[in-house]
C-alpha positions as CSV (number, residue, x, y, z in Angstrom):
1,X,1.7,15.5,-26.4
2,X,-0.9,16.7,-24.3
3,X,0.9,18.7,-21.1
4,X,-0.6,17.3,-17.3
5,X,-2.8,19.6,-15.5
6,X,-2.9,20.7,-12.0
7,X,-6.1,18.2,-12.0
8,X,-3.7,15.5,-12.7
9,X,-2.9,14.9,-9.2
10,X,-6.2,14.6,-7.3
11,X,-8.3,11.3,-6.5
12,X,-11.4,12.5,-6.4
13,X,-14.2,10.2,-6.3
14,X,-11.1,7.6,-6.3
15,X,-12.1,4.1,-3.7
16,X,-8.2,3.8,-1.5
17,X,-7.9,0.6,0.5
18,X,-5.0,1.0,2.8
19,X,-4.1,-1.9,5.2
20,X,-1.9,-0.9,7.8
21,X,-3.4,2.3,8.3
22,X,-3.4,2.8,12.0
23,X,0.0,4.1,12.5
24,X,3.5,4.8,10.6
25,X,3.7,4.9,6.9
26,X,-0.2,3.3,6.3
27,X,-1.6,6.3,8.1
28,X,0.3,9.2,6.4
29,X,-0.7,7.3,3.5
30,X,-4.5,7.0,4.0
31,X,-4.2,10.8,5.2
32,X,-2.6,12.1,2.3
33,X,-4.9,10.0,0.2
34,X,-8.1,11.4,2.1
35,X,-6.4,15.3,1.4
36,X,-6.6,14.2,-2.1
37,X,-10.2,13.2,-2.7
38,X,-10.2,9.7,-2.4
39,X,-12.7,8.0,-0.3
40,X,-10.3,6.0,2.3
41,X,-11.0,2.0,3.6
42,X,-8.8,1.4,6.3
43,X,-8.0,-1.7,8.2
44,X,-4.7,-2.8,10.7
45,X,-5.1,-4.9,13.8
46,X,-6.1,-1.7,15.7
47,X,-9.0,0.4,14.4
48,X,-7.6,2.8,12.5
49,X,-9.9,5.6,10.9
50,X,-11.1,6.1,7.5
51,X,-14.7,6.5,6.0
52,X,-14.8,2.7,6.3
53,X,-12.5,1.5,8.7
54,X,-11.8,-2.3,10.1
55,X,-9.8,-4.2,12.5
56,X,-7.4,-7.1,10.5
57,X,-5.1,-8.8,12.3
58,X,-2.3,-10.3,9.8
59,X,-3.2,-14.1,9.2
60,X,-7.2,-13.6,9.6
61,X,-8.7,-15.0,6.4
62,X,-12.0,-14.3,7.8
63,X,-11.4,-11.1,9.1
64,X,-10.2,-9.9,5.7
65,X,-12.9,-11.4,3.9
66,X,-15.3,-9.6,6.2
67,X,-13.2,-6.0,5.2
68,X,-13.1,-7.0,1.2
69,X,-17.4,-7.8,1.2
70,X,-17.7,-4.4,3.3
71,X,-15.6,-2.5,0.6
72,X,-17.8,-4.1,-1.9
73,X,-21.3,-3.1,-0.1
74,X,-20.0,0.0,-0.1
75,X,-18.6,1.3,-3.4
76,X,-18.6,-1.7,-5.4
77,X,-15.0,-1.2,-6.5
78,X,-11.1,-0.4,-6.0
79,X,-8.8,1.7,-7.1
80,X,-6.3,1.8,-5.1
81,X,-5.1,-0.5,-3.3
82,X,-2.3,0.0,-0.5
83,X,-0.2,-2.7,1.7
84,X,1.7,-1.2,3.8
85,X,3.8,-3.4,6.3
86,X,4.8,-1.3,8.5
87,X,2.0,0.3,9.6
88,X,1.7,-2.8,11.7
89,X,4.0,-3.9,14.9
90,X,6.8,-5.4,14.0
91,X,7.3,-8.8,15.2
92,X,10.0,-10.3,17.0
93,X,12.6,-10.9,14.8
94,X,13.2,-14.5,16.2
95,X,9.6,-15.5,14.8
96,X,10.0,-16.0,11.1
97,X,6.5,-17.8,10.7
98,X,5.3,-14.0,11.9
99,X,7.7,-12.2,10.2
100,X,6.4,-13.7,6.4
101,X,3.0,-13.4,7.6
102,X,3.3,-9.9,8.5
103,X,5.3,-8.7,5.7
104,X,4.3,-11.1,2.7
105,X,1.4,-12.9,3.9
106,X,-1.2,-10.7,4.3
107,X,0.0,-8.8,1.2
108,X,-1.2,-11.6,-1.4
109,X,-4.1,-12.3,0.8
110,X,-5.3,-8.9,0.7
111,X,-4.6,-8.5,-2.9
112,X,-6.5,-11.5,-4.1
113,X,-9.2,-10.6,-1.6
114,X,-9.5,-6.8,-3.4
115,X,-8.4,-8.2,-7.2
116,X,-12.0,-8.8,-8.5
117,X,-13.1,-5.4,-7.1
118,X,-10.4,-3.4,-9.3
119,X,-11.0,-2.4,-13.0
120,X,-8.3,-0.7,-15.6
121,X,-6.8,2.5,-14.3
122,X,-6.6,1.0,-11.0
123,X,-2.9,0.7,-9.0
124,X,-1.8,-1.1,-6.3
125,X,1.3,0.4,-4.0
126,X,3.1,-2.3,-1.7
127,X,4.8,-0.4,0.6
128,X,7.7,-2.3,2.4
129,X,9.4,-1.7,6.3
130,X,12.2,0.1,6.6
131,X,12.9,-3.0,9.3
132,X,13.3,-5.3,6.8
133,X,17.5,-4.1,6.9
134,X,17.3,-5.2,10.6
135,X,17.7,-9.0,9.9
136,X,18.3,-11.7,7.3
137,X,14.4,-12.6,7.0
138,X,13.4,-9.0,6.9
139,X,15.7,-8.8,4.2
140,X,14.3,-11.9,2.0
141,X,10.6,-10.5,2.8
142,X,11.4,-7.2,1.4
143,X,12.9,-8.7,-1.4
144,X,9.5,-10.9,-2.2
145,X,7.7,-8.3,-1.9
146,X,9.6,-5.9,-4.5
147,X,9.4,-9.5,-6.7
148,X,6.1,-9.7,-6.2
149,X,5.6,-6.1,-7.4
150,X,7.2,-6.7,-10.1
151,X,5.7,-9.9,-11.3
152,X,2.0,-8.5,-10.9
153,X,2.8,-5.8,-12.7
154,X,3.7,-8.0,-15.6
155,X,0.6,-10.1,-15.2
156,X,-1.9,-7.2,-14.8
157,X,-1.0,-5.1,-17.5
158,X,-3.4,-6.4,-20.0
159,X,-6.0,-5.2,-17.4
160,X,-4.4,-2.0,-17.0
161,X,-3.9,-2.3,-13.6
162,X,-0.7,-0.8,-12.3
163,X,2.2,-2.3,-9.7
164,X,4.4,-0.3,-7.9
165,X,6.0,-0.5,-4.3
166,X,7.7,1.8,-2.0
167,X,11.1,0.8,0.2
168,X,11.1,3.0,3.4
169,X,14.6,3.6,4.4
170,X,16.3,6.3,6.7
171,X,15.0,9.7,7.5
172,X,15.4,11.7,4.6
173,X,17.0,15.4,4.2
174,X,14.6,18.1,5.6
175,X,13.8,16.7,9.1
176,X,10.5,15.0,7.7
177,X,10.0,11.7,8.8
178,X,10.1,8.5,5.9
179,X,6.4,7.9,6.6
180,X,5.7,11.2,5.3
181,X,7.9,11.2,2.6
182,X,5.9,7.8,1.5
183,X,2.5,9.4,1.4
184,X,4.0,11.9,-1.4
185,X,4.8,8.9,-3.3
186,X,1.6,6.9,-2.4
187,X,-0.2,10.1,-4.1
188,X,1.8,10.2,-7.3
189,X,2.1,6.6,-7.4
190,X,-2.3,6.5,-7.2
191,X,-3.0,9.1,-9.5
192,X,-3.2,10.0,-13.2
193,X,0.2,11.3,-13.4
194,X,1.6,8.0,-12.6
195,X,-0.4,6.1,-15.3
196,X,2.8,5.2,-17.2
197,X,4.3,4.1,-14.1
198,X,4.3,0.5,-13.2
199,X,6.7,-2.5,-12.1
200,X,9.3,0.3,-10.2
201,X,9.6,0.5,-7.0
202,X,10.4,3.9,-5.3
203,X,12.8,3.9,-2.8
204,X,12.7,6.7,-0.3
205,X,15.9,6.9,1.7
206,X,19.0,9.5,2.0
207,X,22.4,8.9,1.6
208,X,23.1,11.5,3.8
């Protein structure tokens, strides 16, 4: 048994897709991921920044497809792949049509949209609201979306692609906000010490 390296934990010359990377947990995702070595395509419904960066509102076929062909001009390929939720506005919690769109939706849309682009040794990290506790609906959508994870993970396994998500709770112990505390997990989660890792998802919360 071979011990991990120091090297382990770095994504250089990695390709990162983060939707939801304007603001909240996408952005201290796409940050951390940047600090890391990877080379970082962002998209949300406001320009966020990253060395290819896009606006996508949730819902906009088009729009995505647009994102997905300028990933592919660009490096040819995916990595990682990151939905993040709630990097986006939340929606009121009256509108459930927005609601699965914004939390389930666009997930699988971007997912099939980035699929043919990844290879073995690639991951994908769903990362899911801490709003989704507010209301019943949020509640089912964050429990699709941990399905989901789970069932791809099954399915794309013989490709050697990885599944994993990350539940955003409360603010954790240490005064450091949940966002940031996701970005630590995106990294691991991404990298080569995670390459056992798959079907789980990570739930960063405190009890406290």
């Amino acid at each position: 048994m071979t011990a991990p390296t120091p090297d382990a934990i770095l994504l250089d010359g990695r390709v990162a897709v983060v939707a939801g990377a304007a603001r909240g947990a996408g952005r201290a995702i796409a940050e951390a991921l940047a600090v890391f070595g990877a080379r970082v395509a962002a998209c949300d419904r406001d320009r966020p920044r990253g060395d290819l960066a896009m606006t996508v509102r949730p819902g906009d076929a088009m729009a995505a497809e647009v994102f997905a062909r300028a990933v592919a001009d660009r490096w040819g390929r995916v990595d990682v792949l990151v939905t993040s939720a709630g990097g986006f506005d939340e929606p009121a919690a009256s509108d459930e049509r927005a609601v699965f769109e914004e939390h389930f939706g666009q997930v699988t849309e971007l997912i099939r949209r980035m699929l043919p682009l990844m290879r073995a040794g690639g991951a994908i990290i769903n990362v899911s609201s801490g709003e989704a506790r507010r209301a019943a609906v949020y509640g089912a959508m964050r429990a699709a979306l941990e399905s989901l994870t789970a069932t791809l993970a099954v399915e794309l396994a013989p490709r050697g692609i990885r599944v994993n998500a990350i539940a955003l709770g409360g603010p954790p112990p240490g005064g450091k906000r949940p966002a940031e505390e996701a970005a630590g997990a995106a990294v691991f989660l991404a990298g080569d010490l995670a390459r056992s890792v798959t079907g789980t998802t990570v739930r960063v919360t405190t009890t406290g």
